[in-house]
DSSP file (Angstrom, degrees, kcal/mol; ACC not computed):
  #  RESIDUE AA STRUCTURE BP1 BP2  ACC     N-H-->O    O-->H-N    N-H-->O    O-->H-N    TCO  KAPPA ALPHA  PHI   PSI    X-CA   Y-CA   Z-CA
    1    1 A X              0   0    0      0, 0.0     5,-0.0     0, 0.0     0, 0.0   0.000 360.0 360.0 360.0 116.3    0.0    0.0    0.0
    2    2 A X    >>  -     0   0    0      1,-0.1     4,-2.2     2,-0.1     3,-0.6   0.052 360.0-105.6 -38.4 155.3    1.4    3.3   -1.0
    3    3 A X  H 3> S+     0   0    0      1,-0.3     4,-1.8     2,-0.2     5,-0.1   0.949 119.5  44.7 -34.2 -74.0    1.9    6.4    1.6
    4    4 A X  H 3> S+     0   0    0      1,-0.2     4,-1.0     2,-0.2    -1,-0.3   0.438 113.7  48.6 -73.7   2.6   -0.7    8.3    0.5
    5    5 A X  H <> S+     0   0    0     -3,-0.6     4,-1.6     3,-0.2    -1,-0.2   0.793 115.6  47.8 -77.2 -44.8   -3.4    5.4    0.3
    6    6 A X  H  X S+     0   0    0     -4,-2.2     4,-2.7     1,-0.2    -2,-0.2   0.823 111.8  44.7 -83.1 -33.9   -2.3    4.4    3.6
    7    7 A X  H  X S+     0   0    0     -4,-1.8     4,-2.4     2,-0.2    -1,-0.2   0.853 115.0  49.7 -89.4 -43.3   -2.5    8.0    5.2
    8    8 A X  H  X S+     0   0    0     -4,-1.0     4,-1.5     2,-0.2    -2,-0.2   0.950 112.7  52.2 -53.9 -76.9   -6.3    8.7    3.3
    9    9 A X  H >X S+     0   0    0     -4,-1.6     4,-1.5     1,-0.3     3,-1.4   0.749 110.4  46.9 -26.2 -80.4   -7.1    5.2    4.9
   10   10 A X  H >X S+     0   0    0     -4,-2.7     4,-2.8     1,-0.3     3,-1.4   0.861 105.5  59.6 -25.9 -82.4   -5.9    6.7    8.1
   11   11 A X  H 3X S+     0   0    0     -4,-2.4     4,-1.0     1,-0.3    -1,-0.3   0.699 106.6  44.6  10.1 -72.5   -7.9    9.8    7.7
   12   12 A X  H <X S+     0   0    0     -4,-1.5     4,-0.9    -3,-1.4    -1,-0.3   0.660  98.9  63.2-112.3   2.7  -11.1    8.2    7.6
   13   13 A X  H <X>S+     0   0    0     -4,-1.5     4,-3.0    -3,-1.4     5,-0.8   0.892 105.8  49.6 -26.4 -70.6  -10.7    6.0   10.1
   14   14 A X  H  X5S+     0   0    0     -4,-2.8     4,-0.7     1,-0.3    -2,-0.2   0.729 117.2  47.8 -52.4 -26.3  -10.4    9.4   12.3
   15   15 A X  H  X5S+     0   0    0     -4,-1.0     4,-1.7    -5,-0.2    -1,-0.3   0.912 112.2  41.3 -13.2 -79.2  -13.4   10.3   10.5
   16   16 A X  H  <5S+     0   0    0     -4,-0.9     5,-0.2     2,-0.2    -2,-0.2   0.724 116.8  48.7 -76.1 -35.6  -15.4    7.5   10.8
   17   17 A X  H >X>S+     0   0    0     -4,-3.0     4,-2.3     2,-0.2     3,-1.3   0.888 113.1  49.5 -62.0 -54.2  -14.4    6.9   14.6
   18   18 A X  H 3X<S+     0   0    0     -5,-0.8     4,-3.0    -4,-0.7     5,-0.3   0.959 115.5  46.9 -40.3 -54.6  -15.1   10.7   15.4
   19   19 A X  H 3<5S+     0   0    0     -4,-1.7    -1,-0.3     1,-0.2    -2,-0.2   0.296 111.6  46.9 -64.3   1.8  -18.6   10.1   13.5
   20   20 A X  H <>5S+     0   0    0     -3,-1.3     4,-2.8     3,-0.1    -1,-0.2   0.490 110.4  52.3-150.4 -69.4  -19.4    7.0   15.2
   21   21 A X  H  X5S+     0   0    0     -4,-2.3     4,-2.8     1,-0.2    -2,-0.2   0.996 115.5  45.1 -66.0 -49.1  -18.5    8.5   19.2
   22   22 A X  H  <<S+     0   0    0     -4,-3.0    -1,-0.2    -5,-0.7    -3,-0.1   0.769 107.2  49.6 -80.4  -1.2  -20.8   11.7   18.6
   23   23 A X  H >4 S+     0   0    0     -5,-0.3     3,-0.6     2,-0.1    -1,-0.2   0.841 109.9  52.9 -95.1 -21.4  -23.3   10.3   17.3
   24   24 A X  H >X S+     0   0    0     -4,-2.8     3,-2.9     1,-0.2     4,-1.1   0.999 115.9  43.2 -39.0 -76.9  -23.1    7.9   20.5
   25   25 A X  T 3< S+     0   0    0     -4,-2.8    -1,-0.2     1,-0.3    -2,-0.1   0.304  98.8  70.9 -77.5  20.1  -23.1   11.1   22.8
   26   26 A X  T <4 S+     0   0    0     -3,-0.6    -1,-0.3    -2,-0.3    -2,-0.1   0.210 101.9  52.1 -96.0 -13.8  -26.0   12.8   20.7
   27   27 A X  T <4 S+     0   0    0     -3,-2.9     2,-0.7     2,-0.1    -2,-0.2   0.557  97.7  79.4-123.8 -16.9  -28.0   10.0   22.4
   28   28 A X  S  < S-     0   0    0     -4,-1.1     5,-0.3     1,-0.1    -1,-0.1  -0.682  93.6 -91.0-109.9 153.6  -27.0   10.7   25.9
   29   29 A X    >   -     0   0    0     -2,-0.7     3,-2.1     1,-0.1     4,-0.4   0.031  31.8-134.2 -59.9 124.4  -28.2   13.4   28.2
   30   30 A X  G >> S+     0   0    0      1,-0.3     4,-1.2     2,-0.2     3,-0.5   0.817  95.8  71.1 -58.2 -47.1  -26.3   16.4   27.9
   31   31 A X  G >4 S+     0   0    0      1,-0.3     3,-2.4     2,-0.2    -1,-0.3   0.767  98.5  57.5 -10.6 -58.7  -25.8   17.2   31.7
   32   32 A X  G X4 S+     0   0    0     -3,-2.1     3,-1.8     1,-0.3    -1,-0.3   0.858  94.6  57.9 -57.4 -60.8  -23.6   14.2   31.6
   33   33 A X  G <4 S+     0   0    0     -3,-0.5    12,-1.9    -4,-0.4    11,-1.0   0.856 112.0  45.8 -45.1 -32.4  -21.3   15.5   29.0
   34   34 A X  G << S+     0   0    0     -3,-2.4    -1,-0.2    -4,-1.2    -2,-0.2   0.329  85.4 115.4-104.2  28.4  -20.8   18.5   31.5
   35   35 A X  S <  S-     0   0    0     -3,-1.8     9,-0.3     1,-0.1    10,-0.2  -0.218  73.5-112.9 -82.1 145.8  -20.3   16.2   34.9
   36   36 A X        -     0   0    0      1,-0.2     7,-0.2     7,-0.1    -1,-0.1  -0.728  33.5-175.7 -90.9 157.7  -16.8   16.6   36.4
   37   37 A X        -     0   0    0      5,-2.3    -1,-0.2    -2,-0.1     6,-0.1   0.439  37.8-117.9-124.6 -61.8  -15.1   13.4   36.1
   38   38 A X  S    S+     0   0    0      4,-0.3     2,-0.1     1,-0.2     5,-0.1   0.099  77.2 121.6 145.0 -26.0  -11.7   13.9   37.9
   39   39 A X  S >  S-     0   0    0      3,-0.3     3,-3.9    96,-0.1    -1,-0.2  -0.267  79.9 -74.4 -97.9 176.9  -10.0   13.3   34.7
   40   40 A X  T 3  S+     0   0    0      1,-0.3    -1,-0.0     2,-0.1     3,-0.0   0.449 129.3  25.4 -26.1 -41.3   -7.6   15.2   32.4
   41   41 A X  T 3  S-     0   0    0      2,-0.1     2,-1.8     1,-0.0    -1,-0.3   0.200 100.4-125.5-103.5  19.7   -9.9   17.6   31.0
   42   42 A X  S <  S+     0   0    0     -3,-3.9    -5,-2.3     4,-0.1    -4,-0.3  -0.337  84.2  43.0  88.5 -55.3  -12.6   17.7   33.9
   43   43 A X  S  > S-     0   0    0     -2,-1.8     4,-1.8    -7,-0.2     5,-0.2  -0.871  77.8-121.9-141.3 174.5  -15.4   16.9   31.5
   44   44 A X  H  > S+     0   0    0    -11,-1.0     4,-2.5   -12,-0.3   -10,-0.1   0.854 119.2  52.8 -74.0 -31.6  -16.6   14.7   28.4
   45   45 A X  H  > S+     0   0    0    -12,-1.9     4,-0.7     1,-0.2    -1,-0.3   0.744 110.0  44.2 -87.6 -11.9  -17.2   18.4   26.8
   46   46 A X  H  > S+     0   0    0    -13,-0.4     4,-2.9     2,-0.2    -1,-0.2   0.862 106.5  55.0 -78.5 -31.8  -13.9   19.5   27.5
   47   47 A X  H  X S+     0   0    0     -4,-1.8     4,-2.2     2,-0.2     5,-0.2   0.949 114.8  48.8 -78.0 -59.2  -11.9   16.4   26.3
   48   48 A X  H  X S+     0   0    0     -4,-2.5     4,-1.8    -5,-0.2     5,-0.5   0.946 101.9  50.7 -58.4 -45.6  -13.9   17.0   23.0
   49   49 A X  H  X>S+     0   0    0     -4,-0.7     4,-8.8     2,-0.2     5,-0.6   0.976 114.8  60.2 -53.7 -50.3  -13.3   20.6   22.5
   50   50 A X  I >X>S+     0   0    0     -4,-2.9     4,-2.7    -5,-0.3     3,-0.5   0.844 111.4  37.8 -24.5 -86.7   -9.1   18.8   23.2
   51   51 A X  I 3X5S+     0   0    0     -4,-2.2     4,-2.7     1,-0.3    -1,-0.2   0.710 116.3  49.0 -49.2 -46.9   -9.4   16.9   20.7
   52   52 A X  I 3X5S+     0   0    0     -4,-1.8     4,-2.4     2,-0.2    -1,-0.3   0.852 109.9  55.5 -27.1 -65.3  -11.3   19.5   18.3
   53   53 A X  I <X5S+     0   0    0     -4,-8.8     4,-0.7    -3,-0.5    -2,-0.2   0.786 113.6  42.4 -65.3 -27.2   -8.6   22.2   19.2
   54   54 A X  I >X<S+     0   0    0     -4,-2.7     4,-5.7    -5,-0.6     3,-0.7   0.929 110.4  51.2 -68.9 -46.0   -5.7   19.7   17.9
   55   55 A X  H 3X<S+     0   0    0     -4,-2.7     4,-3.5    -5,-0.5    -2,-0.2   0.979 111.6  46.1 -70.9 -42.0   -7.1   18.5   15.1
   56   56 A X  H 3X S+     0   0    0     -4,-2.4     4,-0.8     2,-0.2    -1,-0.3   0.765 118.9  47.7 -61.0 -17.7   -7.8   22.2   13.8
   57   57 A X  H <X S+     0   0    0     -4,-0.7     4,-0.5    -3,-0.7    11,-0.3   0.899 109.5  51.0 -59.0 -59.6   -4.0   23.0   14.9
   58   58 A X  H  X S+     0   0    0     -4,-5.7     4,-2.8     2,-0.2     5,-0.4   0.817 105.7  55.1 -55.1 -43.6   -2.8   20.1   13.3
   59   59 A X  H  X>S+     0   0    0     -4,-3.5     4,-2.5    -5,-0.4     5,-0.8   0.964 104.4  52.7 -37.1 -64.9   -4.5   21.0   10.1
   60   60 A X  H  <5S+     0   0    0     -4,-0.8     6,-3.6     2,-0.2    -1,-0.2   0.809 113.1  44.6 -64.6 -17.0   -3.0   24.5    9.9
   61   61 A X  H >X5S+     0   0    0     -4,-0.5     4,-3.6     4,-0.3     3,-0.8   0.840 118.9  37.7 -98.1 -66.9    0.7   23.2   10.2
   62   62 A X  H 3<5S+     0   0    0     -4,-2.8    -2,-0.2     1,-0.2    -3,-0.2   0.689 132.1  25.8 -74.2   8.0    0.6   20.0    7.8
   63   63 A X  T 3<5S+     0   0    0     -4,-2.5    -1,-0.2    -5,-0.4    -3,-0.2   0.694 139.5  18.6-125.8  -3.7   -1.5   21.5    5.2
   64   64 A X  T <4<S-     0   0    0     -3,-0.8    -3,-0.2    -5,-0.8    -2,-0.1   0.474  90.3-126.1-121.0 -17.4   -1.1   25.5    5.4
   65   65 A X     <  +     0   0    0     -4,-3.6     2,-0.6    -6,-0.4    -4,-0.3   0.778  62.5 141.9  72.1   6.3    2.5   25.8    7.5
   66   66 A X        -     0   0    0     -6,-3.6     2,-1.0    -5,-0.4    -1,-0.2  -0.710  43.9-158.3-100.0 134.7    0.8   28.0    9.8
   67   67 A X        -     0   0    0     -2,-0.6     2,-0.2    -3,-0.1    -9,-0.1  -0.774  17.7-177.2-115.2 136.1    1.7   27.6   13.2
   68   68 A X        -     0   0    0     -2,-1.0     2,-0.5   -11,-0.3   -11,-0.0  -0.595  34.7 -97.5-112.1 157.7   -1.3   29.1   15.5
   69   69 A X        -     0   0    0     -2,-0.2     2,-1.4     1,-0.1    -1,-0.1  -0.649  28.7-131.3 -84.0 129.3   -1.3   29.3   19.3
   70   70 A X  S    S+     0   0    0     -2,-0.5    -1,-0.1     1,-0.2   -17,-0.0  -0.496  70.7 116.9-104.3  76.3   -3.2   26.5   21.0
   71   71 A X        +     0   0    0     -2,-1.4    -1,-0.2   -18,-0.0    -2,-0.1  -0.360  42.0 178.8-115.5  42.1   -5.1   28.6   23.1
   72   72 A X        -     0   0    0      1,-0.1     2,-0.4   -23,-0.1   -19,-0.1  -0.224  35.6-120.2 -52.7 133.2   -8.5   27.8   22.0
   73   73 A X        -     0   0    0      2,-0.0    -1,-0.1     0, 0.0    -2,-0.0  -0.643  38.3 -91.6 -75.4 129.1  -10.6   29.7   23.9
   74   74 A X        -     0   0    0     -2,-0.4     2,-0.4     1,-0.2   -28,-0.1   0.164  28.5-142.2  -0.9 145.0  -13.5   27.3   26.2
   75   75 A X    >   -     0   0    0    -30,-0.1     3,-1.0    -3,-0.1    -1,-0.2  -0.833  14.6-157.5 -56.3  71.5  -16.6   26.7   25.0
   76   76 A X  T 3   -     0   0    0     -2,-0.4   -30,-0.0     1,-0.2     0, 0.0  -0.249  66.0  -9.6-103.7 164.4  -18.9   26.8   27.4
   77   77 A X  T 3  S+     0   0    0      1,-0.1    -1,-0.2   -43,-0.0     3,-0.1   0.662 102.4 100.5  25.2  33.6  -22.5   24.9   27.1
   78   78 A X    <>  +     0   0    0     -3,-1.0     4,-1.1     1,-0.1     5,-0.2  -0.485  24.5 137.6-112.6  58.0  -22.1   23.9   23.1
   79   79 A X  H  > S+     0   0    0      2,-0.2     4,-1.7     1,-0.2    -1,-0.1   0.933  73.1  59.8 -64.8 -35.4  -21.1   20.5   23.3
   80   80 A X  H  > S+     0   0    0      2,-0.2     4,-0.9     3,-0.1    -1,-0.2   0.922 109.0  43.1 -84.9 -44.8  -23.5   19.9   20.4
   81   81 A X  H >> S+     0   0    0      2,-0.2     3,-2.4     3,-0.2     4,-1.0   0.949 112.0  64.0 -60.0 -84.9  -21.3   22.7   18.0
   82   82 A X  H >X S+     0   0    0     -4,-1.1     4,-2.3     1,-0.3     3,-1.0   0.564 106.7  32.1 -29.4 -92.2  -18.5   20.9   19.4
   83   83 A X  H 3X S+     0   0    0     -4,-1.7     4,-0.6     1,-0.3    -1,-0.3   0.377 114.6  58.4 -65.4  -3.8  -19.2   17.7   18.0
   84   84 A X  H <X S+     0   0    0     -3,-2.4     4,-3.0    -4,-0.9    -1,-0.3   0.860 110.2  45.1 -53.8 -67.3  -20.7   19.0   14.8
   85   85 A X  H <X>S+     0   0    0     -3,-1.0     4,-4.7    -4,-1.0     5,-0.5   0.943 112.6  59.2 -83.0 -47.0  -17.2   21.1   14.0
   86   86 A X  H  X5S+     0   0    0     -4,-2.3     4,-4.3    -5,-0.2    -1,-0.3   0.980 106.5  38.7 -21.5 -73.5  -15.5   18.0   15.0
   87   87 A X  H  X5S+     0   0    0     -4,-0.6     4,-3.4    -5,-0.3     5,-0.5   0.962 117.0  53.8 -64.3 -49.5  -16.9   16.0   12.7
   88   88 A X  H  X5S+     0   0    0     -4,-3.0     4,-3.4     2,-0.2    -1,-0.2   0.986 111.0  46.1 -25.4 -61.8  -16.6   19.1   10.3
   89   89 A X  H  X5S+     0   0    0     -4,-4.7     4,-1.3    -5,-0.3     5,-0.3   1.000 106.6  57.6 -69.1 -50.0  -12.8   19.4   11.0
   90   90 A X  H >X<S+     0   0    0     -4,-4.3     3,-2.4    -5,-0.5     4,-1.7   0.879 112.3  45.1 -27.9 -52.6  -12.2   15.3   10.6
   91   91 A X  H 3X S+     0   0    0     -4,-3.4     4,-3.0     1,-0.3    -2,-0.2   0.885 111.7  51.7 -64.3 -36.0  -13.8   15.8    6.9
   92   92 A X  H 3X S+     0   0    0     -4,-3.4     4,-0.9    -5,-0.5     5,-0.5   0.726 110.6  44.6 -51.7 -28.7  -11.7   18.7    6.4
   93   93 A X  H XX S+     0   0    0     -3,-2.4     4,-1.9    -4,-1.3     3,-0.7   0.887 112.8  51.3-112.6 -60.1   -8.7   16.7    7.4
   94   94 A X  H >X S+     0   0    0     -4,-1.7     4,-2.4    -5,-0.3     3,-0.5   0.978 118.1  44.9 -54.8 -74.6   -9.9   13.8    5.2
   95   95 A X  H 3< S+     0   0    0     -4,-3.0    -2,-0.3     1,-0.2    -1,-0.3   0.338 115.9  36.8 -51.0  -6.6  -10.2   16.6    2.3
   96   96 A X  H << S+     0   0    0     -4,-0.9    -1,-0.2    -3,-0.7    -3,-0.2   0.314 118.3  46.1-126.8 -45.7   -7.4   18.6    2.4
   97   97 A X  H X< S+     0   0    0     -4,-1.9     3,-0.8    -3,-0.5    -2,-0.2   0.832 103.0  61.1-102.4 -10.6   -4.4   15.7    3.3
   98   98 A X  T 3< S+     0   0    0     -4,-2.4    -1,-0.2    -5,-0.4    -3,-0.1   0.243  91.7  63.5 -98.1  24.6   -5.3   13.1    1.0
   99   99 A X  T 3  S+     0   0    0     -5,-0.3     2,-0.3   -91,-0.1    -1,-0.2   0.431  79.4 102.4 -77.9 -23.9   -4.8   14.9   -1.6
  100  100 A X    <   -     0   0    0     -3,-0.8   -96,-0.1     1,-0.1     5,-0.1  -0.497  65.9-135.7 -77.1 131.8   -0.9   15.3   -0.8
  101  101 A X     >  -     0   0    0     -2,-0.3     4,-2.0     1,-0.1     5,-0.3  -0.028  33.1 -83.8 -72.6 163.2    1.2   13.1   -3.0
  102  102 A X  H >> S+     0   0    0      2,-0.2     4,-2.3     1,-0.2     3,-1.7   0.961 126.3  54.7 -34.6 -79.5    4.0   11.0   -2.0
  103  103 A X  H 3> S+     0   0    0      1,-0.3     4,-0.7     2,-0.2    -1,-0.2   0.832 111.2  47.8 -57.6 -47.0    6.7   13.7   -2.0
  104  104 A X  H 34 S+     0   0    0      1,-0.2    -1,-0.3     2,-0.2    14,-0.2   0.630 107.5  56.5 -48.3 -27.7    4.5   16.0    0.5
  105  105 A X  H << S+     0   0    0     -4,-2.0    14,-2.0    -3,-1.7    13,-0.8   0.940 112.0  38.6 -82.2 -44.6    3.8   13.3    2.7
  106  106 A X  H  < S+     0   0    0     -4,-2.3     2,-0.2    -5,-0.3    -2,-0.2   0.681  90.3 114.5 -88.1   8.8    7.6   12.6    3.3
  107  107 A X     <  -     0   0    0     -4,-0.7    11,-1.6    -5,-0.4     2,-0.4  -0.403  67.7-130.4 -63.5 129.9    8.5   16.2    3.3
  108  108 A X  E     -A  117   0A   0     -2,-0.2     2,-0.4     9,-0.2     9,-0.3  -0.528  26.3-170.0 -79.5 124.1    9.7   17.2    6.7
  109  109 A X  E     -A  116   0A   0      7,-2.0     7,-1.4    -2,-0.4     2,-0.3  -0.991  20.8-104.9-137.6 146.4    8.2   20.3    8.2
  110  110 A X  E     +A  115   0A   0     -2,-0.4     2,-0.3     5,-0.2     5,-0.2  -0.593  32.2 173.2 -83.1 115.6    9.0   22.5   11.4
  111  111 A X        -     0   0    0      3,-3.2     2,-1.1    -2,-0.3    -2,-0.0  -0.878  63.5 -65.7-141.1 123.5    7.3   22.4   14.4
  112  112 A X  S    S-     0   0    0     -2,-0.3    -2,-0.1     1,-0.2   -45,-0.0  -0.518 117.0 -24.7  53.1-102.2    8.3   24.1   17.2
  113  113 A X  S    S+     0   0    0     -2,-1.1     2,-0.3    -3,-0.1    -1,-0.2  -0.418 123.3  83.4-145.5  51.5   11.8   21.9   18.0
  114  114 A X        -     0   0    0      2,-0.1    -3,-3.2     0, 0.0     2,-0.4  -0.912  59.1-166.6-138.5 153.8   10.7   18.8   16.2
  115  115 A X  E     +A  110   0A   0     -2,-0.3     2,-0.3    -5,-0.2    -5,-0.2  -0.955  31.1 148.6-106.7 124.0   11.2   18.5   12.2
  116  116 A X  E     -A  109   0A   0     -7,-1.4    -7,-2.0    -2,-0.4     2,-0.2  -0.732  48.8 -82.3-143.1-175.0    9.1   15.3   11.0
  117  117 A X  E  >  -A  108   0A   0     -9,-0.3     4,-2.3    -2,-0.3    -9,-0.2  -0.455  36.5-110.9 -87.2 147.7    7.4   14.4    8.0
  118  118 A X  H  > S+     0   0    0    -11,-1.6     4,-0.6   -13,-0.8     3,-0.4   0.995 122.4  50.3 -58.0 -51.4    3.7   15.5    7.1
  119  119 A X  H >> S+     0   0    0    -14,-2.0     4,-2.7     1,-0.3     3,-1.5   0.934 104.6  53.5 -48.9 -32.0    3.0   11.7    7.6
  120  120 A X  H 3> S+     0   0    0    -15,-0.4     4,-1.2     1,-0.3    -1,-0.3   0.936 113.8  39.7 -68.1 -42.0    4.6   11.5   10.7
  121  121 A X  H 3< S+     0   0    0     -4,-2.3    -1,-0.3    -3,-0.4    -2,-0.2   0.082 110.9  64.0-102.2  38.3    2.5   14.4   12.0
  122  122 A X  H X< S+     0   0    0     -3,-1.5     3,-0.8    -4,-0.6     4,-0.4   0.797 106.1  47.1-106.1 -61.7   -0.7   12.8   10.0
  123  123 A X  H 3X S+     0   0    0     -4,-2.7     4,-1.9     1,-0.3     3,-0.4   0.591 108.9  49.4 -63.7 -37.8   -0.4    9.8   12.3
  124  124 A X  T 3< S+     0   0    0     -4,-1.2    -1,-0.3     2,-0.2    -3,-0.1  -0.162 109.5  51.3 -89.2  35.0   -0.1   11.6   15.7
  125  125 A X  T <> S+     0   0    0     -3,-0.8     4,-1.8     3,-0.1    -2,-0.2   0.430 115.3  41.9-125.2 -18.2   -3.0   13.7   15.1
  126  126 A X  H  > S+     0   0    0     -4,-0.4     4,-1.7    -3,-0.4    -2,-0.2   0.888 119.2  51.3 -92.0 -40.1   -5.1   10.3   14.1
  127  127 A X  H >X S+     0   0    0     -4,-1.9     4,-1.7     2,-0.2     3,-0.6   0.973 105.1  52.5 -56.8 -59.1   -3.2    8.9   17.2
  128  128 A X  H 3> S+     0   0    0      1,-0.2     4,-1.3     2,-0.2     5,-0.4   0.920 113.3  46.1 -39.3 -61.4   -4.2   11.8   19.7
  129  129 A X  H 3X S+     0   0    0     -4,-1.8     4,-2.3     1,-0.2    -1,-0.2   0.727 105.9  56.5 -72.6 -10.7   -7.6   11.3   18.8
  130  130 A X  H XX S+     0   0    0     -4,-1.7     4,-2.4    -3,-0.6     3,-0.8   0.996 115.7  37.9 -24.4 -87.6   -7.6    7.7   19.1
  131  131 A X  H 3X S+     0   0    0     -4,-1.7     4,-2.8     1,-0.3    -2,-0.2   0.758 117.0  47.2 -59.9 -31.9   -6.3    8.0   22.6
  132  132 A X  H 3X S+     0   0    0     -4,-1.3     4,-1.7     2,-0.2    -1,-0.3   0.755 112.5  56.0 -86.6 -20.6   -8.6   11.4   23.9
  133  133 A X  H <X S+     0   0    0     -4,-2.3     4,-2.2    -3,-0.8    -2,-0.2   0.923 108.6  50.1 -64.1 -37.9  -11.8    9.3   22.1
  134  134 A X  H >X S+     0   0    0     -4,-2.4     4,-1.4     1,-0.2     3,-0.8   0.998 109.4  46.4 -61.0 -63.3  -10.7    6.4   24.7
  135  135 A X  H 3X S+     0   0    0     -4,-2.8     4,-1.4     1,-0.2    -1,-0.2   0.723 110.5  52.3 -43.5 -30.6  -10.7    8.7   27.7
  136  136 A X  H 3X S+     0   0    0     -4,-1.7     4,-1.8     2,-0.2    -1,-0.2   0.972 109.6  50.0 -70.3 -42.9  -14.3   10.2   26.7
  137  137 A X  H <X S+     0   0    0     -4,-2.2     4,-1.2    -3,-0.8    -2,-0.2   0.616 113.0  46.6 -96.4 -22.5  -15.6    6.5   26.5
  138  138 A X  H  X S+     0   0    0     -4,-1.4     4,-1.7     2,-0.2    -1,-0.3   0.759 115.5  48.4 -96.9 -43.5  -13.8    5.9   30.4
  139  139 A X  H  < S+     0   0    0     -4,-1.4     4,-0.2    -5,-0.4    -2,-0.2   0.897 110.0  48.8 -65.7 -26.7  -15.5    9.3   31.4
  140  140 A X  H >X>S+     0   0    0     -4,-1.8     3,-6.5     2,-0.2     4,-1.7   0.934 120.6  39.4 -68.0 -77.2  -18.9    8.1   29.9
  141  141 A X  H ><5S+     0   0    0     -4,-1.2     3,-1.5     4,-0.4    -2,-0.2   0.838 111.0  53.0 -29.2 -70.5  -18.3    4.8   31.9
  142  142 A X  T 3<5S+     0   0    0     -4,-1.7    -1,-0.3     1,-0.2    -2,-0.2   0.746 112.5  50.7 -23.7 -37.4  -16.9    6.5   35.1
  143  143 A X  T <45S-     0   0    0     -3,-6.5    -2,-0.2    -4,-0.2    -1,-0.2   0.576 127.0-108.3 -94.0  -8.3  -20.4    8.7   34.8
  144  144 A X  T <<5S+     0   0    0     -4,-1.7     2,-0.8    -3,-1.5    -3,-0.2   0.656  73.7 142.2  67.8  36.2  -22.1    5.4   34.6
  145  145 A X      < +     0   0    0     -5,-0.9    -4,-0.4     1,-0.1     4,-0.2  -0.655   6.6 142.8 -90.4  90.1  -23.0    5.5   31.2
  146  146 A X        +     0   0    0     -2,-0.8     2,-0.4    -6,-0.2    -1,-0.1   0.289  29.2 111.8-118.6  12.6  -22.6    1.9   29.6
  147  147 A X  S    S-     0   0    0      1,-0.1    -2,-0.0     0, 0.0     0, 0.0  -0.819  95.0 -12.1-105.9 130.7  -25.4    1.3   27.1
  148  148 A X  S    S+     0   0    0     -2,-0.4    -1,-0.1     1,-0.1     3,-0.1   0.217  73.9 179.8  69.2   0.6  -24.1    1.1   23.3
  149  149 A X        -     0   0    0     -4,-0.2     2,-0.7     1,-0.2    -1,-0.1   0.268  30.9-123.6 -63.9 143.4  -20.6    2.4   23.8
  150  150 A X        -     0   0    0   -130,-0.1    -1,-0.2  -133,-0.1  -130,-0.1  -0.792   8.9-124.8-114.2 128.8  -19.3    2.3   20.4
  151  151 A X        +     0   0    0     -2,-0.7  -130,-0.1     1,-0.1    -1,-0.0  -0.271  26.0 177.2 -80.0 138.8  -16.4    0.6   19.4
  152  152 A X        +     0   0    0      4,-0.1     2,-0.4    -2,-0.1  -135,-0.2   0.417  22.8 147.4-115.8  -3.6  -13.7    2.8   17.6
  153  153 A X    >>  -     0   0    0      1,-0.2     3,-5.0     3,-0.1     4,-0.5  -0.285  59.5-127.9 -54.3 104.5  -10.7    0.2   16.9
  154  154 A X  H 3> S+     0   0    0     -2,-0.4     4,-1.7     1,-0.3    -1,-0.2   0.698 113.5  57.9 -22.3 -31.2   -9.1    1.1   13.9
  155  155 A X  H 3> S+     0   0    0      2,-0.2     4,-1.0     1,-0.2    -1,-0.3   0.674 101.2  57.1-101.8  -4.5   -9.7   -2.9   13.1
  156  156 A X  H <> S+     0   0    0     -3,-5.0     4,-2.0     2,-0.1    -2,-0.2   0.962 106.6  51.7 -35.9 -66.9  -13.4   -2.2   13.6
  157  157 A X  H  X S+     0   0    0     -4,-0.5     4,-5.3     2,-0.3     3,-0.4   0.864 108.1  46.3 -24.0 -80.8  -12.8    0.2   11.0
  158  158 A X  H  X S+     0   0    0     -4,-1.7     4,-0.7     1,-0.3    -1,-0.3   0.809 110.8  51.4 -64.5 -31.2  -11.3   -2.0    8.6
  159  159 A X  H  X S+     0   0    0     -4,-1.0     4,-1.0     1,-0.2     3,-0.4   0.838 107.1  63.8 -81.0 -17.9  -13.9   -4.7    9.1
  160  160 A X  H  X S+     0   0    0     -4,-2.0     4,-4.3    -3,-0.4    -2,-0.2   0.914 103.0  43.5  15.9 -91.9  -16.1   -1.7    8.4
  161  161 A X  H  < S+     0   0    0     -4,-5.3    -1,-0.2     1,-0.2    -2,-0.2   0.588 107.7  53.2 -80.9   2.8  -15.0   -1.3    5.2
  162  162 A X  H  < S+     0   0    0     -4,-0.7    -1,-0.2    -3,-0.4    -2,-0.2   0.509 122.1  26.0 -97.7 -25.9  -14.9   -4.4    4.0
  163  163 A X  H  <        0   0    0     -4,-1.0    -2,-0.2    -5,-0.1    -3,-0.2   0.628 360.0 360.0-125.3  -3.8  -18.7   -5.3    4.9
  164  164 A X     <        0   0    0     -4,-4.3    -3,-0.1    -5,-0.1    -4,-0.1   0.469 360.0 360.0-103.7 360.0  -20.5   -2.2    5.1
């Protein structure tokens, strides 16, 4: 599998997992999203705005070169725009980096005091949300929310796309 097959693949995984966990928390009662948990970002709407504020970060450095301050300012009481511009930014993400050839994917670009390849930083932006989607799914649980929880494993994914 080529680079760029493999990194669109990627992509819409993070897509499809993103789509898949909000439409999960579309079904549960919003209070809950805004329940302190104890964990890294306090609440299920905070952890999402995280994840939200990377992925729009990440964007602007591998596909524009811009590097922006990650100071998003709070959101308070839109979890529902939250996870609407989530899902927004995945498509964007899908639309805008598989589009990059081979030679753009292994071009190395500066950020902050690391140099890596657009792929490299393709793959830790599908990784972060990987890991901040696990931690909302342990805050839902933690809140005692346990009916339907949706599974988001990238080999979910692939059996996904092979039978649906």
């Amino acid at each position: 599998m080529h680079l760029q097959s493999l990194t669109t693949r990627l992509l819409r995984y993070n897509l499809w997992a993103n789509e898949r966990l909000t439409s999960w928390l579309m079904t549960i009662d919003r209070h809950i999203l805004y329940e302190k948990t104890g964990s890294s970002f306090g609440t299920i709407d905070r952890a999402l705005q995280h994840i939200l504020a990377a992925q729009v970060y990440w964007h602007a450095l591998i596909a524009r070169g811009e590097m922006n301050e990650f100071n998003t300012p709070v959101r308070e009481h839109a979890v529902d725009e939250v996870m609407a511009d989530l899902v927004i930014s995945s498509q964007q993400l899908v639309d805008s980096l598989s589009v990059l050839n081979e030679q753009q994917l292994i071009e190395s670009i500066q950020v902050s005091d690391s140099t890596q390849s657009r792929y490299e930083y393709i793959l830790h932006v599908v990784n972060h949300s990987s890991y901040h989607r696990g931690q909302v799914v342990t805050m839902c649980r933690a809140l005692g929310v346990t009916v339907e929880i949706p599974v988001t494993d990238y080999d979910a994914y692939l059996w996904w796309i092979e039978n649906v």
